[in-house]
N, C-alpha and C positions, 0 to 999 in steps of 0.2 A: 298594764301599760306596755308601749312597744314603741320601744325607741324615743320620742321627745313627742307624741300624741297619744291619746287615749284610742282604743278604737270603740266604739257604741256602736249599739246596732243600727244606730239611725246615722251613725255618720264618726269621720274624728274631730276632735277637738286637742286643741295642745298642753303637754304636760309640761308644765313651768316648772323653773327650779328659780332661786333664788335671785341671781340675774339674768333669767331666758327673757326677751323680752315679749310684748305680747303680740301676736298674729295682728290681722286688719280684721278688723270689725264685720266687713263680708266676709267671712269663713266662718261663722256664726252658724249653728245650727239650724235648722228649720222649723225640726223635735228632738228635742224639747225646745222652743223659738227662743233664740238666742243665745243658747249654752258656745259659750268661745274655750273657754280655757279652763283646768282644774291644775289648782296647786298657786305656789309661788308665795307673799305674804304680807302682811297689812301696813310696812311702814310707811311711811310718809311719801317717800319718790314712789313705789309702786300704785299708792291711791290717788296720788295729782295723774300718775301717767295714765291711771286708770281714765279718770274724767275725761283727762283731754285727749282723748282717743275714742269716746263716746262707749266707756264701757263701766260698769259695776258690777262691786261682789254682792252673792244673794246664797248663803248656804246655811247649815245646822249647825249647832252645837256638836262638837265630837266629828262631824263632817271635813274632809280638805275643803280650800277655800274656789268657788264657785266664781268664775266671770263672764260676764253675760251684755249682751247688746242684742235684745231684743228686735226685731220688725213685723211691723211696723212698732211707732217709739211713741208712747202719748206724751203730749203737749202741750203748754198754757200759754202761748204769747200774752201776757199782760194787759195788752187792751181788748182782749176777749175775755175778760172778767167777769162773770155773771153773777149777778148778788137779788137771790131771790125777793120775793117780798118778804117772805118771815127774816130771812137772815138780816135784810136790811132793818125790818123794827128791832132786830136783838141786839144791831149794832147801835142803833138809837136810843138804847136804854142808858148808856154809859153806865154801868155798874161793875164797869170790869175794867182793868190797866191793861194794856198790849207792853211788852217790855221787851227789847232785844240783846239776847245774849248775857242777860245777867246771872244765869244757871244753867248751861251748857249740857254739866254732866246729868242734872236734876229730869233736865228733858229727855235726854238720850233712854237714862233708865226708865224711864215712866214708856216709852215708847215699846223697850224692851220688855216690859213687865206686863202689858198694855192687850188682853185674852182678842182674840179673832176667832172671831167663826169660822173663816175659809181656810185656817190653815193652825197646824198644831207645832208645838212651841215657839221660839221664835228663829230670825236671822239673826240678831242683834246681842251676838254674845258677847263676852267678859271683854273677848281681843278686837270686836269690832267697837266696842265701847273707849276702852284706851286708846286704840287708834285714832278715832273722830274727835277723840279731845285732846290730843295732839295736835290734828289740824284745824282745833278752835283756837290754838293755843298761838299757832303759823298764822292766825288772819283769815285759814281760808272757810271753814267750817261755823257755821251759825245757826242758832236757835230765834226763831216768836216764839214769844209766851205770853198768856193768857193768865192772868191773876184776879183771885176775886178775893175778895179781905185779907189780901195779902197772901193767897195760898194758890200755889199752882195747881189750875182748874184740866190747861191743854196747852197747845203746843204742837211745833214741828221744827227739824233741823232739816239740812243741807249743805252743800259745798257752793261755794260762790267763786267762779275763773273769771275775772273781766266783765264781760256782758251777760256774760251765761251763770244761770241759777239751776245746780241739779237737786230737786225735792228727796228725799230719805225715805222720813217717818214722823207721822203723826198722831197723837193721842188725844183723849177725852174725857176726863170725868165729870163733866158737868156738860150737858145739850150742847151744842155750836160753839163749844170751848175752842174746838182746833180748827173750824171755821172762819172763825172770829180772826186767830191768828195770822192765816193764812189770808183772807183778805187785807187783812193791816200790813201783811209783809208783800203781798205782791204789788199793794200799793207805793209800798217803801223804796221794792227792787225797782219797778216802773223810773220813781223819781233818780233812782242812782245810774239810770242807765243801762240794764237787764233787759234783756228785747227777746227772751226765752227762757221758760223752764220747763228742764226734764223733770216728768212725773211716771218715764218709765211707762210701767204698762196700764191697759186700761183699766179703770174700774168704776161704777156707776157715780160715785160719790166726787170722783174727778170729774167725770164730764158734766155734772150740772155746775160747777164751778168756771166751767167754760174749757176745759182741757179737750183735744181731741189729738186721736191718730194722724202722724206723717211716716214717709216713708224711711227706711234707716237710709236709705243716701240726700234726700232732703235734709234728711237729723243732723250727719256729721256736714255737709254743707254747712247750713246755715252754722253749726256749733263752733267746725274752723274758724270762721269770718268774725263771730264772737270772743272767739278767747283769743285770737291773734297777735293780739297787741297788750298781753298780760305777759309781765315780767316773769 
């Protein structure tokens, strides 16, 4: 560390301390896309600031904490919802409850707990876990859930600012468990007045859902004009 920045080889990023506040969003890395800032910590005013400045934490266990604003930023506007055919007969079966917010920390850990092929252990340790249920706790942080006899099948959380829906993490132990969800809430978000959700960066399984890439100054555009008007 050197002075109040990191230096990498690919560039610096800023060393936060407990109230440094955070850089703009364009000083974001290139390589690693997105890397902003290391250090600083998970309460409450640093992760709304985080949001509304179009930024998240993504780091390891035993790791400082990692800030990041990606470019480009993937995307779900809500009426670009795509709902396959199979997904649509699995939602036609009705054998499953969608439930919002009635097990919080239940989903967070399932998420945490939750093995990925593309990447080894997880982001979603002990302090990001207290953390996010804290701001379940504030109104701003919510869970879909997905139950089948009563038993949580899938699931996904997020931060909800005003208009704006930032996605997390979601899980599965049963087929189209957190698909299921995730339709039933962007339907939800649509009705409440959400006219975007961050999903962060690309992955195959997002874009057949209807997510795509914009640009990070399109992102925080349109993001301001979203949460603008949230207390």
């Amino acid at each position: 560390m050197q002075g109040n920045y990191y230096q990498l080889s690919t560039g610096k990023v800023a060393a936060l301390e407990i109230n440094t506040p955070f850089p703009p969003a364009s000083n974001a890395l290139k390589e690693p896309n997105g890397l902003l800032a290391i250090g600083g910590d998970l309460s409450k005013e640093r992760l709304l600031n985080a949001y509304r400045s179009g930024i998240f934490p993504w780091f390891s266990e035993g790791d400082p904490v990692l800030w990041w604003s990606p470019n480009p930023r993937m995307v779900l506007f809500p009426q670009d919802l795509k709902i396959s055919k199979s997904l649509n007969k699995r939602l036609n079966k009705n054998d499953y409850e969608v439930r919002f917010n009635t097990n919080f920390r239940q989903v967070i850990e399932a998420c945490a707990n939750t093995h990925r092929a593309d990447q080894k252990g997880t982001w979603i340790t002990s302090g990001i876990i207290d953390a996010y249920c804290e701001l379940h706790s504030l109104g701003y942080a919510h869970s879909a859930e997905t139950w089948i006899d009563n038993t949580l099948v899938g699931g996904l959380y997020g931060i909800k600012i005003n208009k704006m829906f930032y996605g997390e993490s979601m899980f599965h132990h049963v087929t189209d468990a957190s698909k299921i969800a995730f339709t039933l809430l962007v339907q939800f978000l649509k009705n409440e007045g959400v006219e975007m959700i961050d999903c962060q960066m690309n992955t195959k399984h997002l874009a057949s859902l209807g997510a795509h890439e914009i640009s990070r100054t399109e992102f925080m555009n349109k993001m301001n004009k979203l949460i603008e008007s949230d207390d």
